[in-house]
C-alpha positions in Angstrom: 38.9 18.2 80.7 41.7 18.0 82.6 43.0 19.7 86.0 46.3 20.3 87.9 45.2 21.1 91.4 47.6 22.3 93.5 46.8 23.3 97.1 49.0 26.5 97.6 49.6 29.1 100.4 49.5 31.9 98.0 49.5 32.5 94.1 49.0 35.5 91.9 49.1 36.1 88.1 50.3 38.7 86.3 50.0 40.1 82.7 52.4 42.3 81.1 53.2 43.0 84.4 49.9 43.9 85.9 48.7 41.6 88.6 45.2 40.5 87.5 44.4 37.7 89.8 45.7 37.0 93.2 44.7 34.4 96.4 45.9 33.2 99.3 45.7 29.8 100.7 43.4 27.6 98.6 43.9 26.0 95.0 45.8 27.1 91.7 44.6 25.4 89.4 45.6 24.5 85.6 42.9 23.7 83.6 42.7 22.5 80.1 39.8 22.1 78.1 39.9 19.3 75.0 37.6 19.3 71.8 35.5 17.1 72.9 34.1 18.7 76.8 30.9 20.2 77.4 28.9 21.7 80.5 29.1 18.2 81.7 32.7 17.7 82.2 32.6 21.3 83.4 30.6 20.9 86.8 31.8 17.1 87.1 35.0 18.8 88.0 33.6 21.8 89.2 32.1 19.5 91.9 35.1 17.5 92.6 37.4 20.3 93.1 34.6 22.1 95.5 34.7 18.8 97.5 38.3 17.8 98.0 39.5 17.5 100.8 43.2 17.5 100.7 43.2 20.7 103.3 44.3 19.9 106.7 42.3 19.4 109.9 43.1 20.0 113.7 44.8 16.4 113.6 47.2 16.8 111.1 45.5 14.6 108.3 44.2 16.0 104.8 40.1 15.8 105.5 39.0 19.4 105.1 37.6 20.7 101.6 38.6 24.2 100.5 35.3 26.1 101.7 36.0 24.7 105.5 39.2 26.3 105.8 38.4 29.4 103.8 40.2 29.1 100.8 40.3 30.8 97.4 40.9 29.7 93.6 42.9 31.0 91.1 41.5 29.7 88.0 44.7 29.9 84.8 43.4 28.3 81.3 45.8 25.6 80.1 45.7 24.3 77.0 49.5 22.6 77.2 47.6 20.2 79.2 46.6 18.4 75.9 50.2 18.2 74.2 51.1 15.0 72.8 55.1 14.4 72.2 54.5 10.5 71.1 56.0 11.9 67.9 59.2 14.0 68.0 60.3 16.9 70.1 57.8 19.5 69.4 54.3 18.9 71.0 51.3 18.5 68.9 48.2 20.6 70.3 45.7 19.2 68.0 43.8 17.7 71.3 43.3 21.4 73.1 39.8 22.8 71.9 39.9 26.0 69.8 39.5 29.3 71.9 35.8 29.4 70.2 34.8 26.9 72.4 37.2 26.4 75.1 37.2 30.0 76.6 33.1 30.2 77.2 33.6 26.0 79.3 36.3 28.0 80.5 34.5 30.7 81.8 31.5 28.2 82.6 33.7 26.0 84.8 34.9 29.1 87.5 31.4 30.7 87.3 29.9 27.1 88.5 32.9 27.1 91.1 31.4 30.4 92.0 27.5 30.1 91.9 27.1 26.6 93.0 29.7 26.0 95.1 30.1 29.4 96.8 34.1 29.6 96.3 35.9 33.2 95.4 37.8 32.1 91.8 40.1 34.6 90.7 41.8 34.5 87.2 44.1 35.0 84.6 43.0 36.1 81.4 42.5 33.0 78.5 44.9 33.0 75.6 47.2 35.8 77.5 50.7 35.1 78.1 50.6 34.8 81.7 53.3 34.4 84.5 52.1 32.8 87.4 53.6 33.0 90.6 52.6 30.6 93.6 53.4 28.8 96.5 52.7 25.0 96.5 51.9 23.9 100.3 52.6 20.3 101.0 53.3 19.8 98.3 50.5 18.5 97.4 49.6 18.1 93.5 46.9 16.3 91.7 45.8 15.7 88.8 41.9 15.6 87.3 41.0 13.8 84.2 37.2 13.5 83.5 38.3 10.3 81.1 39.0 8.3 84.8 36.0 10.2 86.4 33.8 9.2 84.2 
C-alpha cells in the first residue's frame, strides 16, 4: 500500500457536484492499494498514520499526533498511486489492485482508522470521479510505502 499524507487545514470532496465528504484540520490522505496488500499492510499503516506526529505543539515543533489536536481524516482511494511511466508517456496501471479486492482493504483500512484508533474518517466514494478540494498546512507532505515499512 501506499499513502500521501498530507496534513491540511481543511479539505472536502465532491461528486458530481455533491459534497460527500468534508474535514477540517487533520489529514487528506491518498491511498493506493496494489495487488499484492492484505489486512496486514492495512492496519500497518492504519497504525502509522494514527500515530504521526507531524501536528504542532505549544513550542512550535511537529510532536503532536492527529488525535491530540483533534483532527479528522478524509480518506480518497487512489489507485494512480501505482502508475508506472518507465515505458512511454502513458502510465501503465497494471500494479493497482482490481476494485474486487482493493475497495473492501479500502474500506478495511478507514474502518481500522475508525475502530481502533478512534479517528472520524470521512470519504470519497472508490472508483468515482472525484474532485478534491483542500488546504495543505505547512506544507507538510509525506509519503507511506509499506515496501520501506516493512
Amino acid at each position: 500500500m501506499r499513502i500521501v499524507v498530507q496534513r491540511c487545514a481543511r479539505a472536502q470532496v465532491r461528486i458530481n457536484g455533491e459534497v460527500v465528504g468534508k474535514i477540517e484540520q487533520g489529514f487528506m490522505l491518498l491511498v493506493g492499494i496494489t495487488e499484492t496488500d492484505t489486512t496486514t499492510e492495512a492496519e500497518l499503516l492504519a497504525k502509522k498514520i494514527a500515530q504521526l506526529r507531524v501536528f504542532e505543539d505549544e513550542a512550535g515543533k511537529m510532536n503532536l499526533a492527529i488525535r491530540e489536536v483533534g483532527g479528522t481524516i478524509l480518506s480518497i482511494s487512489q489507485f494512480t498511486l501505482y502508475a508506472d511511466c518507465r515505458k512511454g508517456n502513458r502510465p501503465s496501471f497494471i500494479r493497482a489492485a482490481r476494485q474486487e479486492q482493493a475497495s473492501p482493504l479500502y474500506d478495511y483500512f478507514n474502518e481500522t482508522l475508525r475502530t481502533t484508533y478512534g479517528l472520524t474518517v470521512e470519504t470519497g466514494r472508490f472508483g468515482a470521479d472525484m474532485k478534491v478540494d483542500f488546504i495543505n498546512d505547512g506544507p507538510v507532505t509525506i509519503l507511506l510505502d509499506t515496501n520501506e515499512l516493512k
